[in-house]
N, C-alpha and C positions, 0 to 999 in steps of 0.2 A: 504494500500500500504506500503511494506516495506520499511525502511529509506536506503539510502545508508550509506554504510559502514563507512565514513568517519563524518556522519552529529553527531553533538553534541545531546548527550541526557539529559542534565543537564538541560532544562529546559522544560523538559516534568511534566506531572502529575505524571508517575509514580519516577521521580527522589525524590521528594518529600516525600514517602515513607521511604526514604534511598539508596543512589548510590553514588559510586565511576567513577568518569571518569578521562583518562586521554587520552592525545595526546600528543604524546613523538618523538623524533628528537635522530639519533644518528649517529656520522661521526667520520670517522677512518683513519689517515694518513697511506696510502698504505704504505710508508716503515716503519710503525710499529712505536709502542711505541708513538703514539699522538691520544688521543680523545675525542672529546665532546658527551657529554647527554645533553640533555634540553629538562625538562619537565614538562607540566601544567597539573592539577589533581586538581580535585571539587570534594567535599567532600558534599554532600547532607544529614543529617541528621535526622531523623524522629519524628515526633511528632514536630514540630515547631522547630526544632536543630538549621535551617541556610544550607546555603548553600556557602560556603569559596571556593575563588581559591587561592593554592599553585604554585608556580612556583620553578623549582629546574634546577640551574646549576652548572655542573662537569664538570671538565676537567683533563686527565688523563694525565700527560707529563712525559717521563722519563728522560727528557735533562733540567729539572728542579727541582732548589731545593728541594721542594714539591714535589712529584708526582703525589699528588690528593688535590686538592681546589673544594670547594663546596661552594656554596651561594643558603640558601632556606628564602622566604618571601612566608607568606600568605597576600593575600588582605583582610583586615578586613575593608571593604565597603560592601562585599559581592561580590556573582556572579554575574554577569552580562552577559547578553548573547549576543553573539558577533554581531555587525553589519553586520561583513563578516568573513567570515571564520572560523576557528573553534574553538579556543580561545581568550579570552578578558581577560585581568586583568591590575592593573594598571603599573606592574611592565613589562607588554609588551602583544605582539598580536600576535598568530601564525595559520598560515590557509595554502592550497594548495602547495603553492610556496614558501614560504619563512617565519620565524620569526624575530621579536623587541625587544628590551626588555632592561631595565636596572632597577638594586636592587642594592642598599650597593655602592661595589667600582666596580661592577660589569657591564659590556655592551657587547651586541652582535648585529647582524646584518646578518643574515643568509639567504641564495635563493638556490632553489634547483632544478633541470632537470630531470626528469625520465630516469633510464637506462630500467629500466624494471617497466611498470606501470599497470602490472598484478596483482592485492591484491590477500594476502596470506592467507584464512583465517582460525583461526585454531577452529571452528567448522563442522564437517563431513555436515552439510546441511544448506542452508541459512533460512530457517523456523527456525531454533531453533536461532534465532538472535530474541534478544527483546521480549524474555517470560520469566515467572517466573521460569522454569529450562530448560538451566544450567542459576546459578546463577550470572556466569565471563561467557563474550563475549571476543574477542577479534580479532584483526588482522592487517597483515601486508600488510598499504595501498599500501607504495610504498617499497617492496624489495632491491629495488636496483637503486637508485639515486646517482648524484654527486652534490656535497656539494661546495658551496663558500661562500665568508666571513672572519668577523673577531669577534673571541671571545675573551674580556680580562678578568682578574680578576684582577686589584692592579696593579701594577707594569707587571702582565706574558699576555703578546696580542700573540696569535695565528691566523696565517692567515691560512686560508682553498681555494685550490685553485684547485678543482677538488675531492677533498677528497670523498670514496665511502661512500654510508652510508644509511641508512632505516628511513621510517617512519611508525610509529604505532599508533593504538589506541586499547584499552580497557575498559571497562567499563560493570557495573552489580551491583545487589544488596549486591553480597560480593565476597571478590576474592577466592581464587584458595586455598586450605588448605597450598598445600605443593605446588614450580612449578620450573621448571628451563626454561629460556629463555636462547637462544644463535644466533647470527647471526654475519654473515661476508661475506663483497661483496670485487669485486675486485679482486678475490684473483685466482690462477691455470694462465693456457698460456693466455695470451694475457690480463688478468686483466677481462674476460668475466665471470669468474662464481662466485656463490650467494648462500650463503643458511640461511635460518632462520627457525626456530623449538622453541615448546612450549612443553613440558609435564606438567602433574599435577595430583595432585590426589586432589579429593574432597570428600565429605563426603556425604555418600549415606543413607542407613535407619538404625535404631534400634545402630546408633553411629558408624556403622562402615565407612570405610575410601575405597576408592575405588583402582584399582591398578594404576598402572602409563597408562594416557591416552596419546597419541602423537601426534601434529600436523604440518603443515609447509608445506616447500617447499624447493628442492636443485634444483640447475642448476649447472650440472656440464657438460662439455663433448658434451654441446651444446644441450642438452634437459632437461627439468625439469619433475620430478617426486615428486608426491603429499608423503608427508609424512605418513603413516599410523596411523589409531587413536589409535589401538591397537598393544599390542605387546614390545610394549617401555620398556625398563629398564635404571635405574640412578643407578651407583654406586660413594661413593665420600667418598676418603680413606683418610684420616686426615696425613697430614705429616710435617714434619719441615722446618716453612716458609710461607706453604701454605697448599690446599686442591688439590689433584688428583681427576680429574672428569673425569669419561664414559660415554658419553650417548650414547647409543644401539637401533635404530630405525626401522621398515618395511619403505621400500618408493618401490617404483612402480617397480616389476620384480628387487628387492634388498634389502640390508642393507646397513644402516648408520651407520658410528661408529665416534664418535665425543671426541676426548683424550684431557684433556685441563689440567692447569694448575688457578687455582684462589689463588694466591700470597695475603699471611696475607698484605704487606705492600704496593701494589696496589690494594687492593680492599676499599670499601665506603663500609659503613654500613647505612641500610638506615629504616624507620619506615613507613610503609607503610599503612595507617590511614583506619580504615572499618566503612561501616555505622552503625554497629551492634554489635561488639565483638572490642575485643585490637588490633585489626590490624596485620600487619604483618613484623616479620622480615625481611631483605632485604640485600642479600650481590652479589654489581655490581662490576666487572672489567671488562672495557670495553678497555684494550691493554691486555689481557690474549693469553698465547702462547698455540699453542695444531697443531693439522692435524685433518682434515673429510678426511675418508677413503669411498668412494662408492663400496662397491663388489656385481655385476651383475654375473650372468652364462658367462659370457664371458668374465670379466675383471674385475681388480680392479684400480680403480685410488685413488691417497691421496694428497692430496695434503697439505704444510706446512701453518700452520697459524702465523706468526709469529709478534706479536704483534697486532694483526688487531681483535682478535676474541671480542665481547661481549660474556658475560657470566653471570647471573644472577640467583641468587640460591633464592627463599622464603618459609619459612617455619612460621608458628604461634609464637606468638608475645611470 
């Protein structure tokens, strides 16, 4: 019987092997320019390695000195698997509804409502969940939730008091070669539409690299259409400040075109630990400005992203 999407694999047989898991949180003040990440990830290692949980929290503010603080702790007790819901570590608890959690100078307290609690997920079949190829699973449990609470770091307390924002998981024996993730809820008339998207390229036979795969979900316009696997292009033009990014998508009777903006001085760099290899580079903004354009045979809608988008680039270590 296959697991559900949401259930933790870090303490199966096969995580022992070697696996990465994570269950990640992310919330975005609708009027732009304020967001939290928080995120748990076990690090499974083979041959007798261990099995570590990391927790990592970021906050993105532009109305603050800083505009990016991070605090990451590994639990060096080891994993532990949760009593209830889908992470345990000592530095906090995160499951269904809500996360815990305190590290350093750091505390939060977060609960979450479903706007939309339809999981996104970004493999084309659910049979291909929890085999040895593809080797990164992933998906997006809830798309489109609101967010309450308070997160602080030191001296900066951010309250969340309806804030949209996603939850996800991931996890496999090794991640994605190269990948970009992006999502933003909340956003077009009425604060009603959603979208989040995966591409990636992995690494197929005799060393070569495959092309850009696609996955996800938009809700724009009051329907949602599936993102296609194929067909996807990432262009991302180096500029002064920051990075210009494209992403070029199929989704259902259309195209996606997704224009962002990943600012040198709002973005986190991040290291992204594999069970096998050096892991993976990691560059997140999650207040990134851009527009998602939907163009259908009948219409195009665009709508502005302005401060709200996630944006998350990985490439090898």
């Amino acid at each position: 019987m296959a697991l559900a999407y949401d259930a933790p694999r870090s303490g199966s047989d096969r995580a022992r092997a070697g696996m990465y898991e994570s269950h990640y949180v992310k919330a975005a003040d609708p009027d732009g320019g304020r967001a939290v990440w928080l995120r748990h990830t076990v690090l499974s290692r083979p041959d007798g390695g261990g099995q570590r949980t990391t927790v990592w929290l970021t906050v993105f503010d532009r109305t603050a000195g800083t505009v990016v603080e991070q605090r990451r702790v590994t639990d060096e007790a080891g994993y532990v698997a949760p009593a209830t819901g889908w992470s345990q570590a000592a530095q906090g608890t995160l499951g269904p509804t809500g996360a815990d959690g305190a590290m350093e100078d750091a505390t939060w307290t977060l609960r979450w409502d479903p706007v939309d609690a339809e999981s996104v997920p970004y493999l084309p079949k659910r049979w291909l969940y929890d085999r040895a190829i593809p080797r990164s699973n992933g998906v997006a449990l809830l798309p489109f939730a609101r967010m309450a609470g308070t997160v602080a770091i030191g001296e900066h307390r951010i309250e969340l008091d309806g804030w949209p924002g996603m939850i996800g998981h991931n996890w496999g024996s090794d991640h994605a070669l190269h990948w970009v993730w992006m999502h933003a809820a909340g956003i077009g008339p009425a604060g009603a539409a959603w979208f989040d998207g995966a591409l990636a390229r992995v690494p197929t036979v005799a060393g070569r690299v495959s092309p850009w795969l696609g996955a996800g979900a938009v809700m724009l316009d009051g329907a949602r259409r599936r993102v296609a696997m194929r067909g996807a292009a990432l262009t991302v033009s180096p500029g002064v400040g920051g990075d210009a990014v494209h992403v070029q998508a199929r989704v259902d009777g259309g195209r996606l075109d997704v224009h962002a903006t990943l600012p040198a001085d709002e973005t986190v760099a991040w290291d992204y630990a594999a069970p096998h290899d050096d892991g993976r580079r990691v560059r997140n903004c999650s207040i990134a400005e851009g527009r998602v354009v939907l163009t259908t045979p009948t219409a195009t809608t665009e709508i502005p992203l302005d401060g709200v988008l996630a944006l998350e680039l990985g490439e090898p270590a």
